[in-house]
N, C-alpha and C positions, 0 to 999 in steps of 0.2 A: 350591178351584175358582177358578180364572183368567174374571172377567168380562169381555166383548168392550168392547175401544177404543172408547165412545160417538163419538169424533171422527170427522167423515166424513175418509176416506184420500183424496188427489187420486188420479186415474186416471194422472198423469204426473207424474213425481218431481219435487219442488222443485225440486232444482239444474238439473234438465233446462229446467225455466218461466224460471229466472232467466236460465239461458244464453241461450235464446230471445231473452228481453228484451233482451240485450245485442248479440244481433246481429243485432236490428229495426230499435234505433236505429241501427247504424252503416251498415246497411242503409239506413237512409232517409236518411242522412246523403248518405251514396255515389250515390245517386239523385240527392237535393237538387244537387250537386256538379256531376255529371253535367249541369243541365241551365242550367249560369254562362252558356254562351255563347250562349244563346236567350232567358234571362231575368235578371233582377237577381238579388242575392240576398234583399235588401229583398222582393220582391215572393214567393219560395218561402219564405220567414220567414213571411209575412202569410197566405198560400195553408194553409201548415201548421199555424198556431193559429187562423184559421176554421174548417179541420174538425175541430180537435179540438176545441176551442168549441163547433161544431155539436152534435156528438158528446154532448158534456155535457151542454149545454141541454135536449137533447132527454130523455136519460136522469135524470137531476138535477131538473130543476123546482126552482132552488133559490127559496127564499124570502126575496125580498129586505126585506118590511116585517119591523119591529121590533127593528131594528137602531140602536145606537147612533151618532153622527158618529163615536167613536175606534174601531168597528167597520169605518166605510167609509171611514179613512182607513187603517186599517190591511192590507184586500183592497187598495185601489188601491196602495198600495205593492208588495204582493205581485207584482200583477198587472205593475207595472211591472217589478220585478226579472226576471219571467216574461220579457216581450216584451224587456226589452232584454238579457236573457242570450243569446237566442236570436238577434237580430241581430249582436250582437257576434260572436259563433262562427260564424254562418254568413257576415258578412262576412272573418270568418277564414279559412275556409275555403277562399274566393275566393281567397288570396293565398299560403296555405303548408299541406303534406300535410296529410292529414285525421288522421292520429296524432298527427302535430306539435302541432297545435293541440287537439286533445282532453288530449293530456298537458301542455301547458299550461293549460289551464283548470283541469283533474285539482287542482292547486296550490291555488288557491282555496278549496275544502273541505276542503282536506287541513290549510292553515295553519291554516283555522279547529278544526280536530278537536283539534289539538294546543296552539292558544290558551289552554284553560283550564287546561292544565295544568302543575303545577306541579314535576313531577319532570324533573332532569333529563336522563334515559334521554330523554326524549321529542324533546329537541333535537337528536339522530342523526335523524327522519324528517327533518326541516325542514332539514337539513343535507344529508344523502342526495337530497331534491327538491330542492333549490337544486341541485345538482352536476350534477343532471340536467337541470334547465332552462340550466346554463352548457354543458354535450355537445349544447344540441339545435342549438346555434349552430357544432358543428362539424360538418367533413366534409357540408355540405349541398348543397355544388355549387351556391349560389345560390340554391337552393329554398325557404329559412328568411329572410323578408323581415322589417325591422324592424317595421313597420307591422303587418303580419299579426300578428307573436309580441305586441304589444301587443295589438291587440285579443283574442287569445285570454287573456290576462292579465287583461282588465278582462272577459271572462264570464264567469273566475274569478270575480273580485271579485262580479259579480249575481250567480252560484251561492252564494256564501254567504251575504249578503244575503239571498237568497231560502228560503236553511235555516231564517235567523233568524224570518225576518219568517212562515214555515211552519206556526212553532209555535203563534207567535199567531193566525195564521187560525186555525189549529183548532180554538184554545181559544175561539174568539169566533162560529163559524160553524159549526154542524153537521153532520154527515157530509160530504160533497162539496159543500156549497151553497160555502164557499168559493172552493174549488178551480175552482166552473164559474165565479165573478162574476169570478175574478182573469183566467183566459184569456179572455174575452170582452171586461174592460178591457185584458189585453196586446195582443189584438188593433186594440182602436180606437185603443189607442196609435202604432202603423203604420199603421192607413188612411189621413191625411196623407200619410205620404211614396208611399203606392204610389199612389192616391187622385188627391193633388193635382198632380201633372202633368201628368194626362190633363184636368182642367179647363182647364189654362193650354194644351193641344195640342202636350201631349207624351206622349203615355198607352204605357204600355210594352205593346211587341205583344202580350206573352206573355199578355196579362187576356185577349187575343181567340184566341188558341190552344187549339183542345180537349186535345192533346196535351200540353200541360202544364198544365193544369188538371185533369186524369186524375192525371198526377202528383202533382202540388203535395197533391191529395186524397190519392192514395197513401203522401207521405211524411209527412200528418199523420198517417195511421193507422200507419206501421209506426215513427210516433217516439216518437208520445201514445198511441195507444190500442191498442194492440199488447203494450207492455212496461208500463204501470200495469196491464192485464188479467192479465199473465202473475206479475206479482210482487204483486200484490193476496192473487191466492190461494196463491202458493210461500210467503209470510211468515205463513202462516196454522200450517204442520209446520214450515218450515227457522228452525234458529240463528240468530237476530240475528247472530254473529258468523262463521258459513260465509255467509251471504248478504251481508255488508260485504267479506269474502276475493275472492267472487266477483265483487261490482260492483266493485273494483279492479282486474279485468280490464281494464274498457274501454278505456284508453289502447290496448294489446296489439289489442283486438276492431279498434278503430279504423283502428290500421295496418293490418289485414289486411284489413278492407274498401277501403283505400284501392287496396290492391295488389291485390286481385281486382276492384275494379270500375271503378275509373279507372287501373289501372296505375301507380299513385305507388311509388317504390322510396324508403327511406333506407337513409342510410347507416351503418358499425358504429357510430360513437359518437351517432349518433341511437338506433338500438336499445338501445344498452346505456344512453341516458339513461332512455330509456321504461321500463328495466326498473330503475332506479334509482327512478323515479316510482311505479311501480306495488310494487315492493318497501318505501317510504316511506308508499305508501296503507295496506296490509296493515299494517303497523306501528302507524301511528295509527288503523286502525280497531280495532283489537284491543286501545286504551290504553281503559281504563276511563272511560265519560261520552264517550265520543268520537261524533260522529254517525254514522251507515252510508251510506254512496252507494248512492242507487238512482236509479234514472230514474221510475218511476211514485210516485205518492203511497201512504200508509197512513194510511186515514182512519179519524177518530176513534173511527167503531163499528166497526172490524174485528174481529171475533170474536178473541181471543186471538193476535191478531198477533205480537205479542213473548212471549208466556208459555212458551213450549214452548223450555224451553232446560236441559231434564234435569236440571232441579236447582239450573242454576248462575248465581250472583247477578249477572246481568248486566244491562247499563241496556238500554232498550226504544231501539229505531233510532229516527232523525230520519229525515228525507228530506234527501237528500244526493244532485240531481241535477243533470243536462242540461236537464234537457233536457226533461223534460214537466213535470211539477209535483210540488208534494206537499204535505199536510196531515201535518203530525206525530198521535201518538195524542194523548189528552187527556194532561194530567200530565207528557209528557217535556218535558225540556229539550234544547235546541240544543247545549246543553255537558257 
């Protein structure tokens, strides 16, 4: 006699939720993008981690006594990686496609997955992504600006910083309490710059705009709390390793928002770098100890998050995002 699956089944398939997630965020990306020329970008950065900040606070209640100083040194770092991953890319965005610069950030957690290891099979991804951030520079018709591909480069760089420093929250901060203290310092970390102009009488229109405060609300929900909701519970049945396949998507998801909602077109050796990226993501996600990209977190009590993987001995994901945050499980490593 076959006893019934104790596991509650999602009503809607993993990979379906993860998809989802993927193109919330590029969705709010595309929105965010959408509204350069009535607002800064600094200021839909800051707009976007107050409500999901909100969001948290209100859900979370985290607990902030009993914490040690290498506790709150270590969220405020987080936190910072947090807010200035996110300015960086959305000051990216401002300047070159929304693929473009997704698949250069992509970079960042991808050097890091293949950092620790020591085979060298692995130096074909890193090789493969290089080749591909050297194509994004072709065939761009001007649209691939220096300044831009750097700063998507350095929110590479806070994306992985921010994997590292993930794990540690986790270990040090309990369920989401983490996770909410870090976006609320990411947040105050930008209240200065959007903030302090408007003291000295220069204050950008857009704080007095309903019409993009509507927004700015909407792109925090379809960037933060949209896709940590949607892959909270897919990672709960899906593969650590079909769920790392899929979020090497995004690059791909990116472009395509970029060309349905702002009409950005690239060109073939942009594409075929994108898919050189995303073909190098797949790779080193699937090297053993490698982290997984995701855009929402996996927090430390998640029910059997990583366990369901048929058998096979495989390391539990990190958070390996964009773009919203993440708390690694207890126990894993970044590497």
């Amino acid at each position: 006699m076959t006893l019934p699956d104790p596991r509650p089944r999602p009503r809607v398939h993993p990979v379906v939720l993860v998809l989802v997630g993927i193109a919330s965020v590029q969705l709010g990306a595309g929105i965010a993008k959408s509204l350069f020329d009535v607002a800064d970008p600094t200021t839909l950065v800051w707009l976007r981690l107050v409500t999901s900040s909100l969001v948290l606070l209100a859900f979370v209640r985290p607990r902030l006594r009993g914490h040690s100083a290498r506790d709150w040194a270590v969220v405020v770092a987080f936190g910072a990686s947090l807010g200035l991953m996110n300015w960086a890319i959305y000051q990216s965005f401002a300047r070159i496609p929304l693929g473009v610069a997704v698949t250069l950030e992509f970079t960042g957690p991808l050097l890091l997955a293949v950092a620790g290891s020591r085979r060298a099979r692995d130096l074909v991804w890193v090789v493969l992504a290089g080749l591909g951030v050297v194509l994004l520079g072709v065939d761009g018709g001007g649209s691939v600006t220096l300044v831009g591909a750097l700063l998507a480069v350095l929110a590479g760089g806070f994306w992985a910083s921010y994997i590292l420093l993930s794990a540690r929250t986790g270990a040090s901060w309990p369920g989401l309490d983490g996770l909410a203290v870090a976006s609320t310092i990411g947040t105050l970390l930008l209240t200065p710059a959007v903030v302090g102009p408007a003291l000295v009488g220069h204050p950008d229109p857009a704080l007095t705009d309903p019409r993009v405060l509507l927004l700015g609300a909407a792109v925090g929900l379809l960037s933060s709390v949209v896709p940590y909701s949607c892959e909270l519970v897919a990672l709960r049945t899906l593969r650590p390793s079909v769920f790392g396949i899929l979020m090497s998507l995004e690059p791909a998801a990116a472009a395509l928002a970029g060309l349905l909602v702002l009409g950005e077109t690239l060109g073939p050796a942009q594409w075929l770098a994108l898919v050189c990226v995303v073909v190098a993501s797949v790779g080193a996600t699937r090297a053993p100890g490698s982290p997984v990209p995701t855009e929402g977190p996996v927090p430390a009590e998640a029910p059997d998050a990583t366990s369901v993987t048929d058998g096979a001995d495989e390391p539990g994901p990190v958070p390996f995002t964009e773009k919203s945050h993440g708390v690694a499980p207890e126990g894993s490593s970044p590497l």
